[in-house]
C-alpha positions in Angstrom: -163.9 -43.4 -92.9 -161.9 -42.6 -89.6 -160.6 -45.7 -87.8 -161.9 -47.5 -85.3 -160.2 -46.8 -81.8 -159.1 -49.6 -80.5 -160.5 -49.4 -76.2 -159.6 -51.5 -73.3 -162.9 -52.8 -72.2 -162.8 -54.2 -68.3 -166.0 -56.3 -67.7 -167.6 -58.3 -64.9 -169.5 -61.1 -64.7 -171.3 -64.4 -62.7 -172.6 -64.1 -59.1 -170.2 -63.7 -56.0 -170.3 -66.1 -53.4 -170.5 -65.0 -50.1 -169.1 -68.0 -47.8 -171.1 -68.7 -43.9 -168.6 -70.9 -43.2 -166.2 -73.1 -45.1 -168.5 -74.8 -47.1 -171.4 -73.1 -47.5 -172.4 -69.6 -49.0 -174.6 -67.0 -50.0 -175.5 -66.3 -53.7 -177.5 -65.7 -56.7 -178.3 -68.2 -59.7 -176.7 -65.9 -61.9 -174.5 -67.7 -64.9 -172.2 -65.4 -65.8 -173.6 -65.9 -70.2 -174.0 -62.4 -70.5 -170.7 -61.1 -69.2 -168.8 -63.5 -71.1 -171.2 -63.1 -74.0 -170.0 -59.2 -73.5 -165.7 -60.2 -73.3 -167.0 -61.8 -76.5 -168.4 -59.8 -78.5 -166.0 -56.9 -77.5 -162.7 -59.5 -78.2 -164.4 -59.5 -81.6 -164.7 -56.2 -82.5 -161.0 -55.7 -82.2 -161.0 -54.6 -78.5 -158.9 -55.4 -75.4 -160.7 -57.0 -72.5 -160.0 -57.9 -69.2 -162.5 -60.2 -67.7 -163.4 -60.3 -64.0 -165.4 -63.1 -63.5 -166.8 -65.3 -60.2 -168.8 -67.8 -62.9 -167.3 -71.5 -63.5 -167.7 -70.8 -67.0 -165.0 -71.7 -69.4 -164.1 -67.3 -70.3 -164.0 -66.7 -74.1 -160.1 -67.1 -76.1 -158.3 -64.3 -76.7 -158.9 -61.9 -73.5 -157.0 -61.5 -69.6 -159.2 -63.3 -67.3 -159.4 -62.8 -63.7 -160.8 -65.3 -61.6 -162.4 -64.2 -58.4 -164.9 -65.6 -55.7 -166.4 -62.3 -53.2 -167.9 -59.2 -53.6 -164.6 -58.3 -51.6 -162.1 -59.8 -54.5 -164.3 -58.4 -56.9 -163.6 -54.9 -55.6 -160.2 -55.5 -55.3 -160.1 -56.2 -58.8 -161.9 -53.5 -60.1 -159.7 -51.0 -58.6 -156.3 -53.2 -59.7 -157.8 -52.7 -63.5 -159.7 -49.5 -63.7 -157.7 -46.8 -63.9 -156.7 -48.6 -67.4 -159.4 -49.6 -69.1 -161.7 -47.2 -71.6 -165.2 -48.9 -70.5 -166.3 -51.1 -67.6 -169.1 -53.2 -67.9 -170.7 -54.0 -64.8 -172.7 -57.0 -65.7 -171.6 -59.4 -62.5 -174.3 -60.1 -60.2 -172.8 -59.1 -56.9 -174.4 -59.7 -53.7 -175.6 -56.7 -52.0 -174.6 -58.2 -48.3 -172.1 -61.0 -46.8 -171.6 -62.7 -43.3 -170.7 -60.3 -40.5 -168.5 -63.1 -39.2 -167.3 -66.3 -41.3 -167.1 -69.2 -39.0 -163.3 -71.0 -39.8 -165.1 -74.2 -39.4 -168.1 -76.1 -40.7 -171.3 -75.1 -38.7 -172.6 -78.1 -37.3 -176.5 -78.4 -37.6 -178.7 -78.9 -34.6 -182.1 -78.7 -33.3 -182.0 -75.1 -32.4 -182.1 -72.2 -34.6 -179.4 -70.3 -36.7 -179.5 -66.6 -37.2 -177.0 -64.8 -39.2 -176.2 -61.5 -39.4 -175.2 -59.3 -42.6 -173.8 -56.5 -43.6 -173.5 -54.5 -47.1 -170.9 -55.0 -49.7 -169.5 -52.2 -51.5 -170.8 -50.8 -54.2 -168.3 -51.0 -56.9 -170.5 -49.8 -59.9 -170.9 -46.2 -57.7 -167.3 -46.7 -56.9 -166.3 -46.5 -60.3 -168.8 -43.7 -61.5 -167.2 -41.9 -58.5 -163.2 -42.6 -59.3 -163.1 -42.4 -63.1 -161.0 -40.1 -65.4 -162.0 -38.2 -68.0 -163.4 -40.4 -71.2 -163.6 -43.3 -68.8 -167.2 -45.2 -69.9 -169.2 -46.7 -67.0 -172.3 -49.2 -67.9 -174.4 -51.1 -65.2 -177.2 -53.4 -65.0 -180.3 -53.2 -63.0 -181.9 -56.4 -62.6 -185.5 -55.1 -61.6 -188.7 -57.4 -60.8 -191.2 -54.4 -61.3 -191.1 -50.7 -62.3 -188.1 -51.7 -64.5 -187.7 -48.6 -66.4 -188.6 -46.5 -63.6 -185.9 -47.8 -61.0 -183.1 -48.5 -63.9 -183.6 -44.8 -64.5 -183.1 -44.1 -60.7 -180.0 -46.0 -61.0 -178.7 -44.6 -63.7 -179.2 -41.0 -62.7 -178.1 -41.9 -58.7 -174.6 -43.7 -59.6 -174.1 -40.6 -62.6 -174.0 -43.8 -65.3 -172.9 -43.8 -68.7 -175.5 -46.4 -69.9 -178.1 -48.9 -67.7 -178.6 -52.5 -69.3 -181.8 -53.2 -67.7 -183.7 -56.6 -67.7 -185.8 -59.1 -65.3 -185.0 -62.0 -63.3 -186.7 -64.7 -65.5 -183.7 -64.2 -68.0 -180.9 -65.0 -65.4 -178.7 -68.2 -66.5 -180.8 -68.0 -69.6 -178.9 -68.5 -73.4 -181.7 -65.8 -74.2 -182.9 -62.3 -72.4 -184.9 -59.1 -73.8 -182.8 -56.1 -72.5 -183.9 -52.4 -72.2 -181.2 -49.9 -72.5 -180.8 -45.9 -71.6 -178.5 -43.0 -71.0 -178.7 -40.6 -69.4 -180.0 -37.9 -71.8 -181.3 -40.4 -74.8 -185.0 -42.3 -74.5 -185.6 -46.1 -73.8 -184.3 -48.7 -76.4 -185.7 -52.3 -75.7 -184.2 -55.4 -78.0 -186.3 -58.0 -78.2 -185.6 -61.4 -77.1 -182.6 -62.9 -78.3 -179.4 -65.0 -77.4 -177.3 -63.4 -75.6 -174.3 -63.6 -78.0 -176.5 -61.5 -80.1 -177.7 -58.7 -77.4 -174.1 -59.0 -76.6 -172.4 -57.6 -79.9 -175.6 -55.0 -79.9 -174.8 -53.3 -77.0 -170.6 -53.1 -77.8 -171.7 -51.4 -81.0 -174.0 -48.4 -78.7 -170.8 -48.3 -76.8 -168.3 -48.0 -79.5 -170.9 -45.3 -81.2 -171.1 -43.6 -78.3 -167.2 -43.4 -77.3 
């Protein structure tokens, strides 16, 4: 039996925070589990991993971590690491829009009302479907509140993805989730509910069979 390559797997995870002012921000309630349950279970199967993460949580042993707070560092990131890596593994939660304008000091509250105005973040999963070289392996998630398999499949096919980890929003921060997966020429393959540690190792092995 031929060896094992051994990859350089660059992964995302948590939700960005998107700051209004110095102490307050826009974000998500995502945990992070799943993209460090990913640097896991990739650590473990003899891979390199680079972790890109905006979650408080403690990032597995073993693997380079990068600690990052915006959608904006994220990018940055992402583009510092890319070009090296075999796989990313888009599994952060980054918000789609930030402030226009971040106020340098704290907003005080008053009576009257406070709009704010937003604009888009990049998109560094199309970004990275976009840039990469030959061989280069590129897997998102959709997080998708209806019509999951039909707008996952939309994603897939519109940001020219390797593979789409799809799932719903009662999962997020969960120890659990039930994931659907798909490339772009294979059929739908749905795990059943399980700990994330376990969905984890699972979808390392489709990419390892498939690169």
């Amino acid at each position: 039996m031929a060896k094992k390559r051994k990859k350089h797997f660059l992964i995302t995870a948590g939700g960005t925070r998107e700051y209004i002012d110095p102490v307050r921000f826009i974000s998500n309630a995502s945990s992070g589990k799943m993209g460090c349950a990913l640097a896991a279970a990739a650590k473990a199967a003899g891979h390199n991993v680079t972790l890109i993460s905006a979650s408080d949580m403690q990032p597995p042993v073993g693997i380079d971590f990068v600690g990052v707070v915006s959608a904006a560092e994220m990018f940055a990131a992402v583009k510092k690491f890319f070009a090296d890596c075999d796989c990313l593994i888009m599994a952060a939660a980054v918000a789609d829009y930030t402030p226009l304008e971040k106020s340098k000091v704290k907003i005080k509250k008053t009576k009257a009302r406070l709009s704010l105005t937003l604009k888009p973040t990049a998109d560094i999963l199309a970004w990275a479907a976009k840039h990469r070289s030959e061989g280069q392996y590129v897997v998102g998630f959709g997080l998708e509140d209806k019509d999951l398999r039909v707008n996952a499949d939309k994603k897939l096919t519109a940001k020219r993805l390797d593979m789409i980890i799809a799932n719903t929003p009662e999962f997020i921060a969960a120890d659990y989730a039930t994931v659907q997966i798909k490339t772009p020429n294979g059929r739908w393959l749905k795990l059943p509910a399980a700990p994330k540690k376990k969905i984890a190792r699972r979808v390392i092995q489709l990419i390892d069979k498939a690169t």
